[in-house]
C-alpha positions as CSV (number, residue, x, y, z in Angstrom):
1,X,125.2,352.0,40.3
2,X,122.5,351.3,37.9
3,X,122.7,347.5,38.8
4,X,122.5,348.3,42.9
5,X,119.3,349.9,42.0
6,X,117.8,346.9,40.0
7,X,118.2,344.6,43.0
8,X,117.4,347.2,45.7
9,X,114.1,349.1,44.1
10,X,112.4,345.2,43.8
11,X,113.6,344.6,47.4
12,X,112.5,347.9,48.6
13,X,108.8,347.1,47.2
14,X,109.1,343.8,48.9
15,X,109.5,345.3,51.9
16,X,107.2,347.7,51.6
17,X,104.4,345.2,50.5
18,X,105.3,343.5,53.5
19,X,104.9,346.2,55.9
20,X,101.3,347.2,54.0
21,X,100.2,343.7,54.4
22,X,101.6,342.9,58.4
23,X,99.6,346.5,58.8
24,X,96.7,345.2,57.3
25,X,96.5,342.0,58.5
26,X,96.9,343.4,62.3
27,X,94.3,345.7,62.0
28,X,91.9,343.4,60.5
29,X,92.6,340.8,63.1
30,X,92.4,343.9,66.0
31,X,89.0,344.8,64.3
32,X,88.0,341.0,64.5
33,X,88.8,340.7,68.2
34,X,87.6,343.6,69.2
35,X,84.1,342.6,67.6
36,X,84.1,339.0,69.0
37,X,84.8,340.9,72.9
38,X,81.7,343.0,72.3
39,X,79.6,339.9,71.0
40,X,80.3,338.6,73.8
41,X,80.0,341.5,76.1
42,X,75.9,341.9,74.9
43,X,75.7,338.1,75.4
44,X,76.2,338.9,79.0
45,X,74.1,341.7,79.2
46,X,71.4,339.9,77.9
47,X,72.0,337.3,80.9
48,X,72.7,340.1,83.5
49,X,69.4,341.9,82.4
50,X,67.3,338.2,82.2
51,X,68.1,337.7,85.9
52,X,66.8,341.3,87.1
53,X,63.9,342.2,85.1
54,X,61.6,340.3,86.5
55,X,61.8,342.5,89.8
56,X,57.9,343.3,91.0
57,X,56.5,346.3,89.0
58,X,56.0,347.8,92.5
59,X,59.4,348.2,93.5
60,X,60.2,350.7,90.6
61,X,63.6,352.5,92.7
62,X,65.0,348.9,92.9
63,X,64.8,348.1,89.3
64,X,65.7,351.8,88.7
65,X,69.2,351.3,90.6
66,X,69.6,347.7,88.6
67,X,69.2,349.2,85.8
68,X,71.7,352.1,86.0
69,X,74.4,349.2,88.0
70,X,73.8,347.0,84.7
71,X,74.3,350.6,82.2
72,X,77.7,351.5,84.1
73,X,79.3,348.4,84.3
74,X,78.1,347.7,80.3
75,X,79.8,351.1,79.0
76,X,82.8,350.7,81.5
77,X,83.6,347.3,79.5
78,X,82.7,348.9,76.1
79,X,85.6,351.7,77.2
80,X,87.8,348.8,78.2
81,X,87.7,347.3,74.6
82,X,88.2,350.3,73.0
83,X,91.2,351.3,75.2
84,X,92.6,347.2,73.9
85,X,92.3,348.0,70.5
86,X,93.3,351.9,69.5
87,X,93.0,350.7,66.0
88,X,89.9,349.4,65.4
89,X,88.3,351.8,62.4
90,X,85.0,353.7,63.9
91,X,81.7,352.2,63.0
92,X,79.2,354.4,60.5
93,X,76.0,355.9,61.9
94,X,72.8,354.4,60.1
95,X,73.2,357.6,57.8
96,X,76.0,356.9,57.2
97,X,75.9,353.2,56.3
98,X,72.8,354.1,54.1
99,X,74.8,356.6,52.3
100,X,77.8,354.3,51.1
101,X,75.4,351.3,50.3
102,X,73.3,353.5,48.0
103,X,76.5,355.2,46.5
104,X,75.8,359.0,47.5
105,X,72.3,358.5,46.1
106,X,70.1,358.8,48.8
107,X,66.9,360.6,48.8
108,X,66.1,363.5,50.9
109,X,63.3,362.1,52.5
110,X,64.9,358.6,53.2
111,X,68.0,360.8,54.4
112,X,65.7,363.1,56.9
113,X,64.0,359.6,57.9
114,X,67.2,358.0,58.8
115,X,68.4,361.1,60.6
116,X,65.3,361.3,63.1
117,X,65.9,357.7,64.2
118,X,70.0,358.2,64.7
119,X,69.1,361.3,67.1
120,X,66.0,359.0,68.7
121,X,68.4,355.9,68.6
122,X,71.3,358.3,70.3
123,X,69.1,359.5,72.9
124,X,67.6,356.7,74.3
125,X,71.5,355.8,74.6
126,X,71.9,358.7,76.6
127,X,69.3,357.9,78.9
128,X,71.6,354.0,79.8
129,X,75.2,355.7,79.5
130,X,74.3,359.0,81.7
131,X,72.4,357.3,84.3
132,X,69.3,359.3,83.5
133,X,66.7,356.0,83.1
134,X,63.7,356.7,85.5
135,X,60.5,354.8,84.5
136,X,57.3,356.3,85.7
137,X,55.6,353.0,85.3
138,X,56.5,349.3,84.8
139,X,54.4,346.2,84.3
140,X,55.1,341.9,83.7
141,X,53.7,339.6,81.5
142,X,55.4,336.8,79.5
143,X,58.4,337.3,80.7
144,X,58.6,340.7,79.4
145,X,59.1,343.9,81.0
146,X,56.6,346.6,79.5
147,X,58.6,350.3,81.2
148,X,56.8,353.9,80.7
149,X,59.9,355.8,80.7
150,X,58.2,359.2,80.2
151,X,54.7,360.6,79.9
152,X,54.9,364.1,79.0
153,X,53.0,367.0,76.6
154,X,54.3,368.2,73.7
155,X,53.5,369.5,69.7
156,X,52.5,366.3,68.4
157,X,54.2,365.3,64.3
158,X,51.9,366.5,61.6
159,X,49.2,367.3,64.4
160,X,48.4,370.1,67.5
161,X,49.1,369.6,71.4
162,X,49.6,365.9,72.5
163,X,50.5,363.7,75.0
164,X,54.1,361.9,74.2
165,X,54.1,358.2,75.6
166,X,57.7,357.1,75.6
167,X,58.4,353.2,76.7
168,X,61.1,350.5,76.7
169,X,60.4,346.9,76.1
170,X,62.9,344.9,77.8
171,X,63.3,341.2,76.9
172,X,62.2,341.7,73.2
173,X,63.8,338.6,71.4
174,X,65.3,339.6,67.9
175,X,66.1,337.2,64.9
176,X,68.2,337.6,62.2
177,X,66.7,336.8,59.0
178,X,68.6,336.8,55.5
179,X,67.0,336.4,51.9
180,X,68.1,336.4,48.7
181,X,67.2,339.7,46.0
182,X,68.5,339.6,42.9
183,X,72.4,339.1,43.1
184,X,72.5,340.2,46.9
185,X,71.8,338.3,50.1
186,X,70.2,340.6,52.4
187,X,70.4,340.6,55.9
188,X,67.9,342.4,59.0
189,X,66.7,341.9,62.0
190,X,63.2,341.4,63.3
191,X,61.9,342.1,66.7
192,X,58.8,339.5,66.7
193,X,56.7,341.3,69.1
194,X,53.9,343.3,66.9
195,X,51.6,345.8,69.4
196,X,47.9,345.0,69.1
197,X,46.1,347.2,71.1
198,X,46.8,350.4,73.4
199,X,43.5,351.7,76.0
200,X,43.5,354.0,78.5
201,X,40.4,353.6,80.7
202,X,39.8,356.9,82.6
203,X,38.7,357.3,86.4
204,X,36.9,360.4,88.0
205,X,37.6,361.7,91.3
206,X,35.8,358.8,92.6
207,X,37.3,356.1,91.5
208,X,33.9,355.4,88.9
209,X,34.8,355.2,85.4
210,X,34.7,358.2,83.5
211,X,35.5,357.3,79.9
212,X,38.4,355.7,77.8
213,X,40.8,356.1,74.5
214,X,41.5,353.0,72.7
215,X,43.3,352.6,69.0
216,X,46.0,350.2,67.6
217,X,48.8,349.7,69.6
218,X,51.7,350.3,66.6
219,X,53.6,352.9,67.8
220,X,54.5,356.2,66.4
221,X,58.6,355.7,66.6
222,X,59.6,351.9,66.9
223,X,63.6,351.4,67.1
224,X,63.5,347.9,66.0
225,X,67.2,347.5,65.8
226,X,69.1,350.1,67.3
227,X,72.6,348.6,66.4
228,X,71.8,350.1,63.0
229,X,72.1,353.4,64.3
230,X,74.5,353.1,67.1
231,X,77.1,349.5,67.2
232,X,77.3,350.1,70.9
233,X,73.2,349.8,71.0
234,X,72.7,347.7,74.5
235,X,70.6,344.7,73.1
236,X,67.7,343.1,74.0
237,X,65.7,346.8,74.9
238,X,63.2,347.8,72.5
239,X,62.4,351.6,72.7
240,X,59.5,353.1,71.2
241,X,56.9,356.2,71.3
242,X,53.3,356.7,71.3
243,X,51.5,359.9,70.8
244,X,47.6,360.9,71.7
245,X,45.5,362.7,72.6
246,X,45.6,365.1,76.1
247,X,43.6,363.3,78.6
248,X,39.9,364.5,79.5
249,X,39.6,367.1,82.8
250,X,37.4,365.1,84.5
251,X,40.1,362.5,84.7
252,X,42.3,361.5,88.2
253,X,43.5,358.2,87.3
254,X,44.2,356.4,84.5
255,X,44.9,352.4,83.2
256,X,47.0,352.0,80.2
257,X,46.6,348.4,78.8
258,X,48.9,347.9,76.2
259,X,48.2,344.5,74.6
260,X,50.6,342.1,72.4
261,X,51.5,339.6,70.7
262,X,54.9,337.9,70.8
263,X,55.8,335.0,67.9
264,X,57.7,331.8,69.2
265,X,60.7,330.3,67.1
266,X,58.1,327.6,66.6
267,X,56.2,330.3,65.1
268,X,53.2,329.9,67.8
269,X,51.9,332.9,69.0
270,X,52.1,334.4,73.0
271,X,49.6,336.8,73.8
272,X,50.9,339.1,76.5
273,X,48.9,342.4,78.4
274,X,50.8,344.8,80.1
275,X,48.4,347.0,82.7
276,X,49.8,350.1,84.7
277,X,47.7,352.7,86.9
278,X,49.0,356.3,86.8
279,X,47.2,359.5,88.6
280,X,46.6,362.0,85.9
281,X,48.5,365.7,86.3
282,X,47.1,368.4,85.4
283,X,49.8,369.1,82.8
284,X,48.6,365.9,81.2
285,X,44.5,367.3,80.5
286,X,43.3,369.4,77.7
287,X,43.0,372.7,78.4
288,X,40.1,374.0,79.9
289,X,37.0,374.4,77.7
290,X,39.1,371.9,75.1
291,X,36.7,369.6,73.6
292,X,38.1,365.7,74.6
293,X,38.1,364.0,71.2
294,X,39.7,360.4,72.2
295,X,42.3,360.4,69.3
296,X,45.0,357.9,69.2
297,X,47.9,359.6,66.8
298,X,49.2,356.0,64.9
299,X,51.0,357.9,62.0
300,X,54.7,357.6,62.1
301,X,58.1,358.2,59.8
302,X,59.0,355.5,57.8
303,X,60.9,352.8,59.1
């Protein structure tokens, strides 16, 4: 007896070592294909979005539809991977991911920060997977496509009432860049479009111009890379927010000229100005008897 369980405990753990390592091995190589079908599946994104965005900014309900045809068919395939490989482990949120790199030991503040940019990052999502993507606004220029997604009041971070400017950038190039610090090679991404200038030229009732707000054009809430946040991220859409001030009364129209400056792999620099003309609701204006104080709100959560 005892000599039937010398040979059969050392086969036993054989086989057991084997099973362990065919299960590992399988669910690394279904976590490996299951990555290489959504590389491939935001390559053709990128290439299905390249060919429509150029539609004229005038034809806003065309783009609109193109938009929500390119969403369905992108989170249709994304379902379609996931139903091929059961197994593949879920991907961390950004909080999450933060949380295991610094070992539990993540400040309060960096924790709050990272948790206002999963919930932004998850509901910009929502706007591509639900169907809900309306721009208000859309303008051309170097091959980008500059989208006012929503224009709406609201408290304004740190200050009082506000006017919330929420945009999408589509066509925003992203490199991966990787350094060295200390023992670690580090890896991000870069979106190498930096946002110069943001005016808003006011006209009266007339059509004579009234006044204007101008200020830096860095925006409040930049989601640089998504994909952080939420693996699934469509790519190639950069989403952002501005805040300022409520518009003057005395104000019908306005022309927001958003100004920029995209970088080249060659490292040469593209100037690009986006230019949209919007009537001015009344929901937009100071109240009355407000005094109009032409502020641009720049100051934003740490990125």
């Amino acid at each position: 007896m005892r000599k039937l369980l010398v040979v059969a405990l050392p086969v036993g753990l054989a086989v057991l070592a084997a099973i362990l390592l065919f299960t590992t091995t399988r669910s690394q190589s279904e976590t490996s294909d299951a990555r290489l079908s959504r590389a491939r599946l935001k390559r053709d994104f990128t290439e299905r979005a390249q060919a429509v965005r150029s539609i004229p900014p005038d034809r806003l309900p065309e783009w609109q539809a193109e938009v929500a045809a390119l969403s369905r068919w992108y989170f249709d395939e994304l379902a379609a991977i996931r139903n091929r490989h059961p197994g593949e482990p879920a991907r961390p949120t950004g909080v999450q991911a933060a949380e295991d790199e610094k070992k539990g030991k993540l400040k309060k503040e960096e924790r709050e920060a990272l948790a206002d940019f999963q919930a932004y990052a998850e509901g910009r999502l929502a706007l591509l997977r639900e169907a809900r993507y309306a721009p208000v606004a859309s303008a051309l220029a170097e091959g980008l496509r500059l989208d006012l997604v929503a224009v709406e009041p609201g408290p304004a971070p740190g200050a009082g009432p506000g006017l919330r400017v929420d945009f999408a950038l589509w066509g925003a190039p992203r490199y991966v860049e990787r350094e060295r610090s200390g023992d670690k090679n580090v890896t991000r991404n870069v979106v190498p479009v930096a946002f110069k200038r943001i005016a808003f030229n006011f006209l009266d009732a007339s059509g004579k111009a009234y006044g204007e707000m101008t200020g830096g054009g860095e925006p409040y809430q930049k989601l640089n890379d998504p994909e952080r946040f939420v693996d699934d991220f469509p790519p190639g859409v950069l989403f952002g927010t501005w805040w300022v001030e409520l518009f003057p009364r005395e104000a019908a129209s306005v022309v927001l000229e958003v100004s920029a400056d995209l970088r080249a792999p060659s490292g040469a620099v593209r100037p690009a100005t986006f230019q949209v003309k919007l009537p001015v609701p009344e929901r937009w204006k100071l109240p009355p008897g407000t005094a109009y104080q032409a502020e641009i709100r720049e100051a934003g959560p740490a990125r």
